[in-house]
N, C-alpha and C positions, 0 to 999 in steps of 0.2 A: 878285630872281630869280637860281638859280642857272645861273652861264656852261653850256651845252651846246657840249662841245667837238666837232669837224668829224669825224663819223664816228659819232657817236653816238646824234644825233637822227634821230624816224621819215622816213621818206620813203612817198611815195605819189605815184605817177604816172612820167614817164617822167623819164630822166636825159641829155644830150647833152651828151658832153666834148668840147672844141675844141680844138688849139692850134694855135698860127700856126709852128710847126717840124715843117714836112714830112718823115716818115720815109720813106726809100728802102728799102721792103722787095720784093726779089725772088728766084726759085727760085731756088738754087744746083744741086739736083739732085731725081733725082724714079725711083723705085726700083718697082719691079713684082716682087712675091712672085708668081705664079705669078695661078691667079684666085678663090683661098679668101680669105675673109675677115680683117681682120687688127683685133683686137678690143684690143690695148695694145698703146701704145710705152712705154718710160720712158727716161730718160737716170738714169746711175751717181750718183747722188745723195748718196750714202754716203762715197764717197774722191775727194778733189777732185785724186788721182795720175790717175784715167780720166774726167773731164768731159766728155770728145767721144767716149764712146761709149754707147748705147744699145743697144736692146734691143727686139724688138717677137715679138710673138703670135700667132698663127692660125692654125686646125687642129691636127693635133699637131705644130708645130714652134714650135722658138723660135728666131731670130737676133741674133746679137750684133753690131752694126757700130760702125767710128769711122770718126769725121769728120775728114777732113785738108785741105790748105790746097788752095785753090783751088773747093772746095765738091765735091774730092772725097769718095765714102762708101765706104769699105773692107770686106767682111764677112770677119770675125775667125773667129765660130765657129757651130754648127749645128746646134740641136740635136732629133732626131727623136722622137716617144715610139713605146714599142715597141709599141701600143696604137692601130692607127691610126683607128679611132671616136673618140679623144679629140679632144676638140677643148679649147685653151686658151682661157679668157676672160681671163685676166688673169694680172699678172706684176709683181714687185716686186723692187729689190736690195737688200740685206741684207747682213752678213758674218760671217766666223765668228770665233773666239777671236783667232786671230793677224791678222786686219787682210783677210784674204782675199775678196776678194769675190764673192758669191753671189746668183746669180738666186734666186727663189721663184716656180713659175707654179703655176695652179690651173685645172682647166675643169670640161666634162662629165663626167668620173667620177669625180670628187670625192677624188683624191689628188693632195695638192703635192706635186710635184717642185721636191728644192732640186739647183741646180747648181753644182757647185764648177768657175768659169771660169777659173781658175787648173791645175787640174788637166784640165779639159775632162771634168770624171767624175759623174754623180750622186753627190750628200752623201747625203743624204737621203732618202726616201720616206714621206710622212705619209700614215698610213690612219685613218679616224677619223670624219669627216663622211657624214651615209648619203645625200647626195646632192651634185649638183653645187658647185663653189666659184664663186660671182659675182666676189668681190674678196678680195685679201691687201693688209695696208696694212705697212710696217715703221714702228717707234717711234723717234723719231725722236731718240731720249735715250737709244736702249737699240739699236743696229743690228743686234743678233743676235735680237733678240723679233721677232714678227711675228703679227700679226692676220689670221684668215681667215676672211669671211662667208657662208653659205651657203642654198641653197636647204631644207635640212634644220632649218630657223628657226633656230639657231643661230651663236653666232660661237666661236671656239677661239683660244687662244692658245700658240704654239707658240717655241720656244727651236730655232733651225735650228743651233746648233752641237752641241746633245748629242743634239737629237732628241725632246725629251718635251717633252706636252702638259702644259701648266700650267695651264689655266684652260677654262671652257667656261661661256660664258655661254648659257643656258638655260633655261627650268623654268616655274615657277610665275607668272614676273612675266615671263619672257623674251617675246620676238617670236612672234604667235600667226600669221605666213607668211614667204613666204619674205624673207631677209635679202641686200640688192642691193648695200648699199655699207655700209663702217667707215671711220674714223678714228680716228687717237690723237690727241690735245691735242699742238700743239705744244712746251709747255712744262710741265705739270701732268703729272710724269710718270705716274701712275695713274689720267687721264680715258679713256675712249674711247668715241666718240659712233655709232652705229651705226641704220641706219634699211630697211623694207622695203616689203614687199606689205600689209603690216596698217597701213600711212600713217600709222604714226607716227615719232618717233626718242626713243632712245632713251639716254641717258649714261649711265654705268658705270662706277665708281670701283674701282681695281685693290687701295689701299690697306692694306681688312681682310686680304688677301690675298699682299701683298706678300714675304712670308717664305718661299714658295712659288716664288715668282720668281727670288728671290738663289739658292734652292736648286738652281733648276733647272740656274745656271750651273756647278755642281760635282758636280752626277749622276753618276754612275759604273754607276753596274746600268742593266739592261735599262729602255727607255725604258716600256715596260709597266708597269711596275713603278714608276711613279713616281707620290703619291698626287695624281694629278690633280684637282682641285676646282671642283665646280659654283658659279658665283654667278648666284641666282635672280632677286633684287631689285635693278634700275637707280638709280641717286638720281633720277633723272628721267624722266620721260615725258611726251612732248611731242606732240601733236597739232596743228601747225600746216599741215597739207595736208590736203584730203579726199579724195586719191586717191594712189596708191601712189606712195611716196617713192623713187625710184631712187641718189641721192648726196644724202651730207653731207661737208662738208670744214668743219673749224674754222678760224674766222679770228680769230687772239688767243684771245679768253675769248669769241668772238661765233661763230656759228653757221650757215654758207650752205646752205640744203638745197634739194633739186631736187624738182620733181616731175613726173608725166607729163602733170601739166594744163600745160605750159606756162611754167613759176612758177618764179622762184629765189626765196625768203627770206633776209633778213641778219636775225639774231633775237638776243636772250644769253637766255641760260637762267640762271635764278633762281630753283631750291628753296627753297622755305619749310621752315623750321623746324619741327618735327616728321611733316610732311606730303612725304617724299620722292617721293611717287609722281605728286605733282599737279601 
């Protein structure tokens, strides 16, 4: 029989992890945004020059803070949309050609704003999705791409240093509601796993496509102008919830998705050989 190595094998039922080395975890500090909701934090993920500072969400504002000794929290920067109905769901760091680093938020009316925090200036302005943006994810192999999921079933793939849309997963085989949460593979630069309101998830391979990507980083015309490309058909589709899947986050080659019943899954997906859809 062959060895099932420690993370591999099914599980069913509950899990209790123990150990006998007491963590000492307590508040350092505890911060009040006003009384709107605040829908994402992330910390700088991208350039390990700004590790202690983050970034958080809600309503139309975004703020930028670091963290200093003592469990001081500093606010750096502020930023308002001129749109005050908007409201942010989500926000991702990214950067652009020279190393610069750049917020991505997305909310209610369906335009990311990318932020050049270096400049303290809007990069960016992506118009494109006809409704809301739930989640942006950045690639975590490529820091200038970035994924955006939206309530318009679709997801988009965006280049935040030149500005154009590369990719728009969609169509025939796409998400038949709306689209809650993406993911890119952490390693497999061309995967990206994406799941919604039609309870299922879905992976997507960048590959056939890929020549389109390298392009985008040397565009030079109008971001219009750039032949942006629908991919219709996922390599996979997964039905492991029966009610609407709100996050997927890949772990290695294995797969944790969330659902509103309750339920997290750890799964791997394994497409058959001529049968991509099953």
């Amino acid at each position: 029989m062959a060895k099932i190595t420690l993370g591999c094998e099914p599980v069913i039922g509950s899990l209790i992890l123990s150990t006998s080395n007491k963590k000492d975890y307590r508040i350092t500090n505890r911060l009040q945004e006003g009384k709107r909701p605040l829908y994402a934090v992330v910390f700088n993920f991208v350039d390990s020059r700004y590790f202690n500072v983050f970034a958080t969400a809600g309503g139309h504002r975004v703020t930028v803070y670091q963290c200093l000794e003592g469990g001081v929290i500093a606010v750096l920067q502020s930023y308002v949309d001129e749109d005050k109905d908007e409201s942010f769901y989500t926000l991702t760091w990214a950067c652009n050609a020279e190393g610069n680093p750049l917020l991505v938020a997305g909310g209610l009316n369906g335009i990311i704003r990318v932020i050049d925090t270096s400049t303290e200036k809007i990069h960016k302005s992506f118009v494109g999705h006809g409704d809301s943006v739930n989640e942006v994810r950045t690639h975590p192999l490529k820091p200038s791409l970035v994924v955006s999921a939206s309530k318009d079933e679709s997801l988009r793939l965006w280049n935040v240093d030149t500005g154009v849309c590369i990719l728009i997963f969609a169509g025939a085989y796409g998400h038949r509601n709306e689209v809650l949460s993406v993911d890119f593979h952490p390693s497999d630069i061309y995967k990206i796993a994406s799941c919604g309101m039609d309870n299922t998830v879905k992976i997507w391979s960048m590959e056939e496509f890929w020549t389109y990507v390298e392009k985008s980083f040397t565009w030079a015309d109008l971001p219009s102008k750039f032949p942006t490309k629908y991919v219709q058909f996922p390599i996979m589709l997964a039905s492991i919830h029966s009610n609407y899947v709100d996050c997927n986050r890949w772990l290695g080659d294995f797969i944790l998705s969330k659902s509103v019943d309750n339920e997290i899954v750890l799964w791997e997906p394994k497409p058959k050989e001529g049968t991509p859809m099953e």
